[in-house]
Residue frames as a rotation matrix with the C-alpha (Angstrom) as fourth column:
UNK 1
0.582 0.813 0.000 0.00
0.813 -0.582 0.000 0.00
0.000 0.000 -1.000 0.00
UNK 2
-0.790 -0.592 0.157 1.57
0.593 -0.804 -0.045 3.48
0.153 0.057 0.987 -1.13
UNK 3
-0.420 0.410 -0.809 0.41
0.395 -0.720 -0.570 6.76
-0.817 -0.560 0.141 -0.84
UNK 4
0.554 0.571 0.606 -2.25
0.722 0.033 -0.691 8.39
-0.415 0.820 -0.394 -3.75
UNK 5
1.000 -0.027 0.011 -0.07
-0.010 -0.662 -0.749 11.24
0.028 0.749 -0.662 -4.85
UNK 6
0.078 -0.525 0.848 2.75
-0.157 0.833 0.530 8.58
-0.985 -0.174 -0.017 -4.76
UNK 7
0.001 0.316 0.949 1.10
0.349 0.889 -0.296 6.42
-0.937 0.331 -0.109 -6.93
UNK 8
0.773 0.530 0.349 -0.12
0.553 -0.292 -0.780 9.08
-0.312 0.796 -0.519 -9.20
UNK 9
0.743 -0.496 -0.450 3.19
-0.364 -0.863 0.349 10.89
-0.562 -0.096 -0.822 -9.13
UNK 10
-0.266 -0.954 0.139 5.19
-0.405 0.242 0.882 8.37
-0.875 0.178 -0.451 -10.42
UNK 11
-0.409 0.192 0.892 2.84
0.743 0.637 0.204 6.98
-0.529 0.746 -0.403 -13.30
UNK 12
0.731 0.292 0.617 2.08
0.640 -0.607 -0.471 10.76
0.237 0.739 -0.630 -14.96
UNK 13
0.045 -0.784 0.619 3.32
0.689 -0.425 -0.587 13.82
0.723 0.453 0.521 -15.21
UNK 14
0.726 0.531 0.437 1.94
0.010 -0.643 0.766 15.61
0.687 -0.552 -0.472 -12.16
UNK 15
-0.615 -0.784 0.082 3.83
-0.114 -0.014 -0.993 16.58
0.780 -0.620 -0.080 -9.33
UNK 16
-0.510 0.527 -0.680 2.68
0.860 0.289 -0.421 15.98
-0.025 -0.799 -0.601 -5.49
UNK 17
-0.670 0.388 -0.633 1.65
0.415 -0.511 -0.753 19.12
-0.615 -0.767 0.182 -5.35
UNK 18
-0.606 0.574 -0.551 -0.31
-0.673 -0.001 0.740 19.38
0.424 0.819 0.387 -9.11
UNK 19
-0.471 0.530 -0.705 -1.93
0.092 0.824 0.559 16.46
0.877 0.199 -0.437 -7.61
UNK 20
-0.824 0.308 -0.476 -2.86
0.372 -0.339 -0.864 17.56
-0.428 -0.889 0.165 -4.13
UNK 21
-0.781 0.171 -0.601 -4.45
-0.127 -0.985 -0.115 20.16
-0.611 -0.013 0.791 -6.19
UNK 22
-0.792 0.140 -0.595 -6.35
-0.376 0.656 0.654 17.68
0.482 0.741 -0.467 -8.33
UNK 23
-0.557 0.438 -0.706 -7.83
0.775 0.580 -0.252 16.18
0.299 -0.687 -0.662 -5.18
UNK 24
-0.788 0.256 -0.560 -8.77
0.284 -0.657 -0.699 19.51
-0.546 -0.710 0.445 -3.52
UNK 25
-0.722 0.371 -0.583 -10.25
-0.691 -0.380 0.615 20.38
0.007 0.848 0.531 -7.43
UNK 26
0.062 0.875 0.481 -12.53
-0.647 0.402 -0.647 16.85
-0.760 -0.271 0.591 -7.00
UNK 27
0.239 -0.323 -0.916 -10.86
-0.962 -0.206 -0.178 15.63
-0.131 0.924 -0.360 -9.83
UNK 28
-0.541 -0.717 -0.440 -9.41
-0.599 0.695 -0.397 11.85
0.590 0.049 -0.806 -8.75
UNK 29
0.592 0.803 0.068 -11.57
-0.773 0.542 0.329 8.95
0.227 -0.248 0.942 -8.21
UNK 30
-0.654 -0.754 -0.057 -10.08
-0.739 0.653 -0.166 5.58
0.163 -0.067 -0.984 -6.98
UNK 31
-0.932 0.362 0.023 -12.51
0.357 0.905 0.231 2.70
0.063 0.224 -0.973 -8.00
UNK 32
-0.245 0.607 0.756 -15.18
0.354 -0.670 0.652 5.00
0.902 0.428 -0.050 -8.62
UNK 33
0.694 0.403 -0.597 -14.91
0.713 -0.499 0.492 6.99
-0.100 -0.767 -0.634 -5.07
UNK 34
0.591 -0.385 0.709 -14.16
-0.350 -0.914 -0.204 10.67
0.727 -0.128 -0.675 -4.82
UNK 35
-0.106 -0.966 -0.235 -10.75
0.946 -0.025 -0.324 11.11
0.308 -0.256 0.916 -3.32
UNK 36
0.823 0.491 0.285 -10.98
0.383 -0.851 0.359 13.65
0.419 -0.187 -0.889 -0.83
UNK 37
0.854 -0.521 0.015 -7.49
-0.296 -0.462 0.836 13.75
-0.428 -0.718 -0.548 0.94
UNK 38
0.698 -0.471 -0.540 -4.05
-0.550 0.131 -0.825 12.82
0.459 0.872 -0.168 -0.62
UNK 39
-0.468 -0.771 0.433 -2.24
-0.863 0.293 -0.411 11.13
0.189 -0.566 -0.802 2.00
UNK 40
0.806 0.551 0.216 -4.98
-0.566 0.825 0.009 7.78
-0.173 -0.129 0.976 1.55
UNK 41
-0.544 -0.827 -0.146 -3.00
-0.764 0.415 0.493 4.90
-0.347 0.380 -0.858 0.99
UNK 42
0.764 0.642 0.061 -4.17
-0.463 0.612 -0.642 2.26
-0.449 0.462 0.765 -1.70
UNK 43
-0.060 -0.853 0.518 -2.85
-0.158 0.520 0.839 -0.49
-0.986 -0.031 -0.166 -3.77
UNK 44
0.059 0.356 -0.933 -1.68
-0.730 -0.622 -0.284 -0.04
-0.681 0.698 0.223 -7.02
UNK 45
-0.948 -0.145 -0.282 -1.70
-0.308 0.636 0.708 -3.17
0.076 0.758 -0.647 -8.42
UNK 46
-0.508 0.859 -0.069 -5.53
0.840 0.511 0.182 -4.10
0.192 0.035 -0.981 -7.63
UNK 47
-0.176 0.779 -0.602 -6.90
0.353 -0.521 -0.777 -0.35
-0.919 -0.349 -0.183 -7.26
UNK 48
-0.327 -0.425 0.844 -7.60
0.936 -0.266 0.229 1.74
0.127 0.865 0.485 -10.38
UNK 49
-0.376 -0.132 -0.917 -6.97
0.248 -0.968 0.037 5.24
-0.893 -0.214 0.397 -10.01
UNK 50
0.401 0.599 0.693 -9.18
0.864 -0.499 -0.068 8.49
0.305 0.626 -0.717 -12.16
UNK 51
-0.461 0.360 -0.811 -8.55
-0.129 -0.932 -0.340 11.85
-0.878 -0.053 0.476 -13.26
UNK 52
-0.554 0.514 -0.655 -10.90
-0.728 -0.681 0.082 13.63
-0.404 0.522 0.751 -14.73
UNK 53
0.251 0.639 0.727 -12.51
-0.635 0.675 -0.375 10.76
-0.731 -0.367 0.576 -14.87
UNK 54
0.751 0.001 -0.661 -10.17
-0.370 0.829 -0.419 8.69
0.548 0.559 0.623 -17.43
UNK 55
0.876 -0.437 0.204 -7.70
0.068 0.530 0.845 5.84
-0.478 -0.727 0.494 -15.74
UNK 56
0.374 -0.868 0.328 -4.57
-0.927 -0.354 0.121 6.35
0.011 -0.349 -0.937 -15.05
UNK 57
0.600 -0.270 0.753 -2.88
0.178 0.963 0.203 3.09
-0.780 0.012 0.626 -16.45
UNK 58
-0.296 -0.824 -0.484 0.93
-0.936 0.150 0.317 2.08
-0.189 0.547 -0.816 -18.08
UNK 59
0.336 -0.280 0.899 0.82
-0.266 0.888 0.376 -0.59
-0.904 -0.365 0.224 -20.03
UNK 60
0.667 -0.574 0.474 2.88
0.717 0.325 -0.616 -0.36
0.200 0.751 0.629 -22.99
UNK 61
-0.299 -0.866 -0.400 5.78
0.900 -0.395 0.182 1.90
-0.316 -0.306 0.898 -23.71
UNK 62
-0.522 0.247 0.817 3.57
0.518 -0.669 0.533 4.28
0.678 0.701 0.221 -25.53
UNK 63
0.511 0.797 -0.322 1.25
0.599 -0.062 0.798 4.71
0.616 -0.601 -0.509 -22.56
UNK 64
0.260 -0.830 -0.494 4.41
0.855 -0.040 0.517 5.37
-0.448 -0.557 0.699 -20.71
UNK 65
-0.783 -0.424 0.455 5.41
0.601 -0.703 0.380 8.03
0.159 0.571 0.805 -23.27
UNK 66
-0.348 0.571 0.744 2.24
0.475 -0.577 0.665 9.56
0.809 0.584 -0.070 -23.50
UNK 67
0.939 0.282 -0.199 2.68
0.281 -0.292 0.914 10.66
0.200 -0.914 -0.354 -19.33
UNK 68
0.805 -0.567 -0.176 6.09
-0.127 0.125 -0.984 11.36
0.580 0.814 0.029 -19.86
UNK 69
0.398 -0.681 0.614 8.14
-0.326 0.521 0.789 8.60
-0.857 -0.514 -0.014 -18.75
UNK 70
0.683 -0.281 -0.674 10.92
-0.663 0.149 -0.734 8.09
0.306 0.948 -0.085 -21.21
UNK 71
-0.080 -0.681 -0.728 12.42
-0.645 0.592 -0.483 5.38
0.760 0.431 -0.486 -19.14
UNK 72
0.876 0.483 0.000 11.48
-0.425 0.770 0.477 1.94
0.230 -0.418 0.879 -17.23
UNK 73
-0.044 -0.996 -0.079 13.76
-0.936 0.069 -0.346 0.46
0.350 0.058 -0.935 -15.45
UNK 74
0.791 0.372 -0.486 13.77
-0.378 0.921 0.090 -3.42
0.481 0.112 0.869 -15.59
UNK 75
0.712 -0.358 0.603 16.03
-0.459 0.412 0.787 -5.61
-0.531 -0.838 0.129 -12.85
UNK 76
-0.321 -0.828 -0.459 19.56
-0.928 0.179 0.327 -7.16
-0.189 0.531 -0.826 -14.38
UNK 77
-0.571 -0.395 0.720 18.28
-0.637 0.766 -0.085 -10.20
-0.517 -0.507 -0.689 -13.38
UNK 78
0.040 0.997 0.072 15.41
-0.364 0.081 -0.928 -10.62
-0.930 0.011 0.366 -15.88
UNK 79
0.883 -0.091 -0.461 17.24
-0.463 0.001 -0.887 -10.65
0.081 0.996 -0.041 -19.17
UNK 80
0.576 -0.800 0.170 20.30
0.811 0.585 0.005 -12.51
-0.104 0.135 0.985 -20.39
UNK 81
0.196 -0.459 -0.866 23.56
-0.377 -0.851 0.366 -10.03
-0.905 0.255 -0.340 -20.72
UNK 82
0.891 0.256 0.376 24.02
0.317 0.246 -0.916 -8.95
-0.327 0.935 0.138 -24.22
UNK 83
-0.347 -0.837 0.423 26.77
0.902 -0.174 0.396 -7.46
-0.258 0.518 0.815 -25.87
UNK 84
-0.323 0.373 -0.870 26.46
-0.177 -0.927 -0.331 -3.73
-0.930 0.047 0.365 -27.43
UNK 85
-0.579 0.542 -0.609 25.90
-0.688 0.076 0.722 -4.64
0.437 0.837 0.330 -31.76
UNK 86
-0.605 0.796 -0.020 23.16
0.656 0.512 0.555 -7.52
0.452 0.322 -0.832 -30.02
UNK 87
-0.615 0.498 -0.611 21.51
0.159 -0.681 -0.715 -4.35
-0.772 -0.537 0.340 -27.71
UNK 88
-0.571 0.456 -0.683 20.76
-0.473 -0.862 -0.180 -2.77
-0.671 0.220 0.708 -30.83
């Protein structure tokens, strides 16, 4: 369980305090319930967070781009090691 302007801070572009302001604005739903304070804690793998009433979900790199995040960072341990001419 993290905090909501956590959650939302790291999957868009908002800052904590764009997002405070979000809440205060009525703006951020979390499984269809108004969000009234920003310091709730919820879980982001089984809630689903609103603004403006569309969700607030990464799942491709485009999604990712289109909240700009231009980079995911993925554990060493997941992938075989490559060389640099197989990287590209």
């Amino acid at each position: 369980m993290e905090r909501i302007d956590k959650i939302i801070g790291n999957q868009t572009e908002y800052s904590r305090k764009d997002i405070k302001k979000l809440i205060l604005q009525k703006r951020v739903r979390v499984n269809g319930e108004l969000i009234l304070k920003s310091d709730i804690k919820i879980n982001s793998q089984t809630d689903i967070i609103y603004i403006d009433g569309k969700e607030v979900v990464i799942r491709s790199p485009k999604d990712a781009f289109n909240y700009k995040i231009g980079m995911i960072h993925q554990h060493f341990k997941l992938v075989d090691v490559f060389t640099a001419a197989e990287n590209i």
